[in-house]
N, C-alpha and C positions, 0 to 999 in steps of 0.2 A: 504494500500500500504506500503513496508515494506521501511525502509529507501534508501536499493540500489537501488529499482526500482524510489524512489522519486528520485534521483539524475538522473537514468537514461533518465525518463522524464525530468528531467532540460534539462538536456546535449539539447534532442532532440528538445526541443522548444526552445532553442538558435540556433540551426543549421540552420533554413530558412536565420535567420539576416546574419549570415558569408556566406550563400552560394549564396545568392541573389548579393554579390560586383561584378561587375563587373572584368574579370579575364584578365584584360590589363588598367590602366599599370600594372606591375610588376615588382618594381625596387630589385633591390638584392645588398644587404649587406651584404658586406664579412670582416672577418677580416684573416689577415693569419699567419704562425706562428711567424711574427717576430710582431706582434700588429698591422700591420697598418690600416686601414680604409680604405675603397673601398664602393663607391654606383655606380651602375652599372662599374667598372672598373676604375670608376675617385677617386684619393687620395683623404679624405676629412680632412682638419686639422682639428682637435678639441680645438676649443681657448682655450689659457693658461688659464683663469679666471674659466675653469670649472674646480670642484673638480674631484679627482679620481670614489667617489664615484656618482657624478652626470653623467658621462660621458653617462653610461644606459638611463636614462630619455634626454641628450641631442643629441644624436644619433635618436631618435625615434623623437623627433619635429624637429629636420632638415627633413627628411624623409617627415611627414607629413605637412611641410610648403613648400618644392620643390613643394607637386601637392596640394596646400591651393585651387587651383583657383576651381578644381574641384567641391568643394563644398561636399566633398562624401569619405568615406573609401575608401583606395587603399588596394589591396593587396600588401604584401610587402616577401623577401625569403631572410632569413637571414642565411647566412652561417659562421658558425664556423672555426677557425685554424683545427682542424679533418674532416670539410668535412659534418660534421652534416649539413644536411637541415633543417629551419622550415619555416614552411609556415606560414603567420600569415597573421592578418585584422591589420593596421594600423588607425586611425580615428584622424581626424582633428586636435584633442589635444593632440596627442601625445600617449595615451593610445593603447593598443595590445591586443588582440584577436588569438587563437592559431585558422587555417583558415584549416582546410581539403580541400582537391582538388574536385571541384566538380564531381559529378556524371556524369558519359558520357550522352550525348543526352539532360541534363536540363538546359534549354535555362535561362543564369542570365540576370534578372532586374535593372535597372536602379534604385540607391536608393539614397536616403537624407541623407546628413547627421546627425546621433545621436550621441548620449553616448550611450557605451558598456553597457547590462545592467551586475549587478554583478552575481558572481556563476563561478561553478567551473570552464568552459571552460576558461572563464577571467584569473582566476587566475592559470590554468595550463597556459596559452597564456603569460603572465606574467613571469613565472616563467621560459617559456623556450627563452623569451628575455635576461632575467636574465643571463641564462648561455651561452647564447652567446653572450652577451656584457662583460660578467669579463672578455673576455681575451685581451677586449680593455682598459683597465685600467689602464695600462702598455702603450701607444704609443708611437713609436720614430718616427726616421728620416720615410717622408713618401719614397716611392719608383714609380715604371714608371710600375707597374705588371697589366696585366686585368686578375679576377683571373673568372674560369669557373663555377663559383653557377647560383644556379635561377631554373627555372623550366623547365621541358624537353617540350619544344614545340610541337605540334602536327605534322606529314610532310604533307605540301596542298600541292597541284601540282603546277608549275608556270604558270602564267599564260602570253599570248605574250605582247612583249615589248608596251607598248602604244608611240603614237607618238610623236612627237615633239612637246611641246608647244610652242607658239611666244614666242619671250622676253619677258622676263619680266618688268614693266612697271619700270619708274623713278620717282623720284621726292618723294620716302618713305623715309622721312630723317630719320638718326638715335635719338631717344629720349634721348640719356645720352651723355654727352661730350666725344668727340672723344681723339683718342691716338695722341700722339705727330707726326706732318707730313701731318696729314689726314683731313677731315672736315665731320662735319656731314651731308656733301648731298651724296646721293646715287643713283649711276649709276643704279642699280636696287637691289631692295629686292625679297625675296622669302619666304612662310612660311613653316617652316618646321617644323616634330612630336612632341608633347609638350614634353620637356629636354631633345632631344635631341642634338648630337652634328655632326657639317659635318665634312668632310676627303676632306683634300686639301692635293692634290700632292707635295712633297718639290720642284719640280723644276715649281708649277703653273700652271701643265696643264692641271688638269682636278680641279673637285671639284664634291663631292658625298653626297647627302643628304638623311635622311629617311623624308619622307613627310607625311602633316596629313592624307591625306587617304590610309597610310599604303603601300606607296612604295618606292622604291631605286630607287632616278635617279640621273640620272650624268647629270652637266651641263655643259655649257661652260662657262668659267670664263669671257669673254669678254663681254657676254649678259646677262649670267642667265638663256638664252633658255634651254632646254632639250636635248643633246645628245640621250639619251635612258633610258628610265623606265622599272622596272619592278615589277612585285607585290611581297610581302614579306609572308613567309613562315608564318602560324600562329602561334603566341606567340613569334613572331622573333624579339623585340625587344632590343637589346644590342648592345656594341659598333661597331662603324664602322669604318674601317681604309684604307687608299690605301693601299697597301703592293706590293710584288712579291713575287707567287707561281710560280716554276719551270720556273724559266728566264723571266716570263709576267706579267704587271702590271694586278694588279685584285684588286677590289672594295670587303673587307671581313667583315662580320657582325659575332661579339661571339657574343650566343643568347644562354645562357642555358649551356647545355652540348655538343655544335654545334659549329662547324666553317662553316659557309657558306659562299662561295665565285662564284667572277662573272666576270669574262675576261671584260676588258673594252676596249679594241680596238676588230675589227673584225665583223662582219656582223650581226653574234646573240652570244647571251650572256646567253649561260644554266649556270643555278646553280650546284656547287658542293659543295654536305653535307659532313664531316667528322665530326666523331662522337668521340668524346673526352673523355679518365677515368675521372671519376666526381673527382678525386683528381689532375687532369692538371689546371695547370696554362700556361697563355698563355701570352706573351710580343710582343711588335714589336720596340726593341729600335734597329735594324740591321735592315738589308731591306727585310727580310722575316721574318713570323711568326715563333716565338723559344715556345714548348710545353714545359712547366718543371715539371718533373713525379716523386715522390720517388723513391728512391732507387738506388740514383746515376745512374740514366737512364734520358736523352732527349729527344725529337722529332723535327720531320721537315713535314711540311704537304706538300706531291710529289704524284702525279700520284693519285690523288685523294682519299689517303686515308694519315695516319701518320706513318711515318717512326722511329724506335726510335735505339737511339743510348748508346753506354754505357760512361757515365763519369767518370772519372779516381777519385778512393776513395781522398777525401780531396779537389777535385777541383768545382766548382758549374758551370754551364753553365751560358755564359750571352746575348750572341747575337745571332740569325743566319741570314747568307748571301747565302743565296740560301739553298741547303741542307750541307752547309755548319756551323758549331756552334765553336764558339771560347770559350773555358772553361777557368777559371786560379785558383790558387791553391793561399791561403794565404799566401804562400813563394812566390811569386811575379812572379812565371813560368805559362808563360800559353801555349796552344795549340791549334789548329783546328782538328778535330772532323769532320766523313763523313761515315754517313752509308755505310759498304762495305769494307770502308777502313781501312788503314792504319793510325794512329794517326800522322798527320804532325810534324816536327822537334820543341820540347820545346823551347822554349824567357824565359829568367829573365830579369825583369825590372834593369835598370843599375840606382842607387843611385845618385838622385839628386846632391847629398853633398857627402863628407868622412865623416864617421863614423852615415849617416840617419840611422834611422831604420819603416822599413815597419810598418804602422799601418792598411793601408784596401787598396785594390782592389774595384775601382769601373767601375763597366760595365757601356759604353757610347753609342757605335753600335757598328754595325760590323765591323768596321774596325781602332777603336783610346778604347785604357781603361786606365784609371787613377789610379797614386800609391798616396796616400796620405801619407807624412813621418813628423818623429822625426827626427829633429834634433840642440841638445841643449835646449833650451828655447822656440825656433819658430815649426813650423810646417812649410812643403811645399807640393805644389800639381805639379803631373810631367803626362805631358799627350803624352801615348804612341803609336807612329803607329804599330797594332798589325801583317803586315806584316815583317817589316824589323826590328820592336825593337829598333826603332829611337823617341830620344827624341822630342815631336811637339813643347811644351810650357809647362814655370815652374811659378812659384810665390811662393811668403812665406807670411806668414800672423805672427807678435811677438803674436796673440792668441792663443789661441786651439779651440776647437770644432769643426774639418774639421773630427772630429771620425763616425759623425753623419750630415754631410753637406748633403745635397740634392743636386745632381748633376742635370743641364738643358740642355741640348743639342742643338745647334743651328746645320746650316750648318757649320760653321766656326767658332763660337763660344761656349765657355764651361763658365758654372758657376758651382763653387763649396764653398760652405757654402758664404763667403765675396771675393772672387776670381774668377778675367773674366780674362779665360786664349783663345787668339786668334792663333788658330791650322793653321793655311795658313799666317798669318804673323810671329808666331812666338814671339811675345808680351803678355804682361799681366798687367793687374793692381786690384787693391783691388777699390771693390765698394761699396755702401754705407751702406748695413747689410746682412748679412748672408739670403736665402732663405728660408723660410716655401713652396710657390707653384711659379707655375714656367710655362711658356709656351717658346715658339719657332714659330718666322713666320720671312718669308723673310729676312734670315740673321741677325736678331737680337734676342736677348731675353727681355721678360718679367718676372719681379722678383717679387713678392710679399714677404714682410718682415714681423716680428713679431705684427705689427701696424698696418699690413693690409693696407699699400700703395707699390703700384704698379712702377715700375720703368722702361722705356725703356730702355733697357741696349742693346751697342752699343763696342767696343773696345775700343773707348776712354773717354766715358764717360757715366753718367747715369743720365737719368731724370725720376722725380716724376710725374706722371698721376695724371688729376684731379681728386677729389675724383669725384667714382660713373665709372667712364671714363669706357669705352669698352676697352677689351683686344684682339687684333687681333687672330685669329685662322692659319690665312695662309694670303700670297700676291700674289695675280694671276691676270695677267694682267695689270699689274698698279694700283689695287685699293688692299685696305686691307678688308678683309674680318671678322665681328665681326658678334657675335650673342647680340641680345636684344630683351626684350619683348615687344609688345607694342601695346594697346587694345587688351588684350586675345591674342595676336598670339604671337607665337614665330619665329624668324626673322631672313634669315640670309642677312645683308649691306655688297653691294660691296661700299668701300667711296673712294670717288676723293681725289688726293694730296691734300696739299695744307699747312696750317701753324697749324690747327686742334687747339680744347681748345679752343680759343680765338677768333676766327671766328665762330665757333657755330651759333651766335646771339648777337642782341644788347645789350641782357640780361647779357651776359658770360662776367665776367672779371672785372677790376677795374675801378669805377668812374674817373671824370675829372684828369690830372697828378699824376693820381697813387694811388688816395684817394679809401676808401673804396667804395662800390657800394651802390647807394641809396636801402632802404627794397622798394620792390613792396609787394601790399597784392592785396589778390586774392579775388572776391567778395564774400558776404557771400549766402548761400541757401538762397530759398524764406521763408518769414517770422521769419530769425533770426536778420535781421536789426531793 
C-alpha cells in the first residue's frame, strides 16, 4: 500500500468515530470582524487571566464544559470574521476533531465519551480551530449582535399546535441564592432545552421557551401553563426572541442561516422561514429584527421574506422599528432608512459641553442612541431621543474608557462602561465598575464587573448579588423569572417577592449578631468514615 492510500485508509477509519456524534446539539461559534465572541448568539467574555495565546484552547473547554453533562462529543460550527464555516467534533476535554456532515439517510448513534485518536483528521480539525480562533486574540468591548453561523437545518413540516398543559406544579425552589427582592420559592418551574434560553416580553406578557422534546411554547406568565406549542423545525436550534415583524408580536428563533418566526396572538400560528446571506448578521436591540449585510446595504424581515435597504457610505445601521432602520455616521448625524423611501431629514447630536469632541456613536434601540465625548480631562455620555434630537440624560465620568464601554439597555434605564444614565427621569449617576456583561428585566439592570460580581443596578443605586445568585431574564406577572440547573434539568423559576438572599434558608446569611456563620459538613460516603 503506497503511503497516500495508507493515509487514505487512516482518514477512512476515523470517519465512523466523527460520524457516529450525534448531530444536535450544535452550538456555533462565531467570532466577527470586530473580535468579539458569540456561542450561539450570546457574548462570551474571555477572563482577563487568559493569555493571548491561550485564548484557542480556552474557547474550546468552555464549549465543551456548557454540555460536560452529556457525557459524549458534541458537534460544534465554528465561524470565522469571513464567514468561513467548520464543522468540527468537540470532546469533553476540550480537544477538536475537523467533523464532515453526515451522509443523508445514516441514522447517528449514541456514543461515549473518548479521546480523539491521533492522525491527520485530528490534526487538520486542529488546525482549522486554529485559524479561527487567531482572530479572537485581539477581543474588545463585547457587543448585543446574534451573528447567523451554524448549520443549515433540514425544513420538516410543522406539525399542529399541541394542547395546553395544566400548570405547572409549585413548590420547585430555586437551588442558588436568589436576586435582590425575590426569594427562592417558586410559583412554578418548567424545564426547558439543555442551554437554552427563554424570550420574555418587555412589557411581561407572554414568555416563550424551547422545551426538551424539541418545541416552542409560549406560556403564560401567571401559571406557566401553555398558551400554544409547536414543534420545531429540524436542526432548529438557536436563539429565541419576542420581536415585531410587520406591526405583530411574533415569537423568532435564528437557527442557522434561518429566521423563523410565529405570530403569537391569533387562533393558529404557521411558521414563516426566511432564508438569510450566510454573511447576515442579525440584532434585535429596536423592536424588530435589523439584518446587517456588507456593502453598506440592511435589511428588514416584511411580508415574509427580507427586505434590504441601502446605507449611506460612512454610516453603519443600528436599530430597526418596524421596516423602519435608524443609521448614524461617526460625525454624530444620523437618519431613518425605509425601503421604498425617501431617506428621513438628518439629526446631529448637539455637544454635551462647548468645545466636546465626539469619540463613538453607540446604538441603544430604536428609538434613544448614545454620543460618548471628550471633553478636557473627563469624558461624558449624552443619550439621544432619535426622533426629535432631544437630549434624555448626561453624566461624566474624571476616567476614560467609555471608548470601549458596553452599553445595557433597560426600559428606562442605560448603563455605559461606570454610568446609569435614567432616560424618563432625566438623572444619572456613576456606579460601582464599568460592565464586562450585562442583562435587563423589569426596569432594572444587571451588571457584571471585571471580578465577576453581579450588581442590581437601579437609578439610585447598586447592589452586589450573592455570589452564585441567579440573574433575572424578565418580570412577568409579579415574579422574576431566572434560569438554573438543577438534577440534570435545566429550569426556568417564576420567584415570589419578597426580601431574597437572606430568606433563602436557615443556612443563608450571618451567625448570631452579625458573626460569621457556623461550617456545617456534609456526611461522608459509605465506608470513608
Amino acid at each position: 500500500m503506497t503511503a497516500a492510500r495508507a493515509s487514505e485508509a487512516s482518514e477512512t477509519a476515523e470517519a465512523p468515530e466523527v460520524l457516529e456524534v450525534p448531530d444536535w446539539p450544535c452550538p456555533t461559534v462565531a467570532v466577527d470582524a470586530h473580535g468579539r465572541v458569540q456561542v450561539d448568539g450570546i457574548a462570551v467574555p474571555v477572563p482577563g487571566d487568559v493569555p493571548p495565546d491561550g485564548v484557542r484552547s480556552w474557547i474550546l473547554r468552555h464549549v465543551a464544559e456548557r454540555h460536560q453533562r452529556l457525557g459524549r462529543p458534541i458537534r460544534v460550527t465554528a465561524v470565522d470574521p469571513d464567514g468561513t464555516r467548520w464543522p468540527m467534533v468537540v470532546h469533553p476535554d476540550g480537544t477538536a476533531v475537523q467533523a464532515p456532515a453526515p451522509p443523508a439517510g445514516r441514522r447517528l448513534r449514541r456514543v461515549t465519551a473518548a479521546p480523539p485518536r491521533p492522525g491527520r483528521t485530528q490534526a487538520r480539525g486542529l488546525a482549522a480551530a486554529a485559524v479561527f480562533t487567531a482572530a479572537a486574540l485581539g477581543l474588545g468591548a463585547l457587543g448585543l449582535v446574534l451573528t447567523s453561523g451554524g448549520h443549515h437545518p433540514d425544513q420538516a413540516p410543522q406539525g399542529p399546535a399541541a394542547p395546553p398543559r395544566p400548570t405547572a406544579p409549585s413548590g420547585a425552589n430555586l437551588p442558588v441564592p436568589a436576586p435582590p427582592g425575590w426569594t427562592t420559592r417558586a410559583r412554578w418551574a418548567v424545564a426547558l432545552a439543555p442551554y437554552s434560553r427563554p424570550a420574555v416580553a418587555p412589557d411581561g406578557s407572554a414568555v416563550a421557551v424551547l422545551t426538551p422534546d424539541r418545541r416552542l411554547a409560549v406560556l403564560d406568565p401567571a401559571t406557566g401553563g401553555e398558551r400554544w406549542s409547536t414543534g420545531l423545525p429540524a436542526g432548529a436550534d438557536g436563539t429565541l426572541v419576542l420581536t415585531r415583524i410587520d406591526d405583530a408580536p411574533v415569537a423568532a428563533l435564528l437557527a442557522g442561516a434561518r429566521l423563523y418566526s410565529w405570530p403569537l396572538d391569533g387562533p393558529a400560528h404557521p411558521r414563516t422561514t426566511v432564508t438569510l446571506p450566510d454573511t447576515a448578521a442579525v440584532s434585535v436591540l429596536g423592536t424588530s429584527p435589523l439584518v446587517s449585510l456588507p456593502d453598506q446595504t440592511a435589511g428588514v424581515v416584511s411580508a415574509g421574506g427580507l427586505r434590504t435597504l441601502d446605507v449611506p457610505v460612512g454610516a453603519t445601521a443600528l436599530a430597526a422599528d418596524g421596516t423602519t432602520v435608524t443609521a448614524a455616521a461617526p460625525s454624530g448625524r444620523w437618519l431613518t432608512l425605509t425601503p421604498g423611501r425617501r431617506p428621513g431629514r438628518p439629526r446631529t447630536m448637539a455637544p454635551p459641553a462647548r468645545g466636546a469632541r465626539l469619540l463613538r456613536v453607540v446604538g441603544l434601540d430604536g428609538r434613544r442612541l448614545a454620543g460618548l465625548w471628550q471633553t478636557g480631562g473627563r469624558q461624558q455620555a449624552a443619550v439621544y431621543d432619535t426622533a426629535t434630537g432631544r437630549i434624555l440624560a448626561r453624566a461624566a465620568t474624571p476616567g476614560g474608557g467609555l471608548e470601549q464601554a458596553t452599553a445595557c439597555v433597560g426600559t428606562g434605564l442605560i448603563a455605559l462602561g461606570p454610568l446609569v444614565l435614567d432616560t424618563a427621569a432625566h438623572t444619572s449617576r456613576t456606579g460601582p465598575a464599568a460592565a464586562v456583561r450585562c442583562a435587563a428585566a423589569g426596569g432594572r439592570i444587571y451588571l457584571q464587573d471585571a471580578t465577576q460580581t453581579w450588581y442590581d443596578t437601579t437609578a439610585s443605586a447598586s447592589t452586589p448579588l450573592p455570589a452564585g445568585a441567579a440573574v433575572p431574564v424578565g418580570v412577568a406577572a409579579g415574579q422574576a423569572l431566572v434560569v438554573a440547573d438543577k438534577l440534570q434539568q435545566h429550569l426556568l423559576y417564576a420567584l415570589l417577592p419578597g426580601r431574597g438572599g437572606a430568606d433563602a434558608g436557615a443556612a443563608v446569611g450571618t451567625g448570631p449578631g452579625g458573626s460569621p456563620p457556623a461550617v456545617v459538613a456534609s456526611p461522608l460516603p459509605p465506608g470513608r468514615g
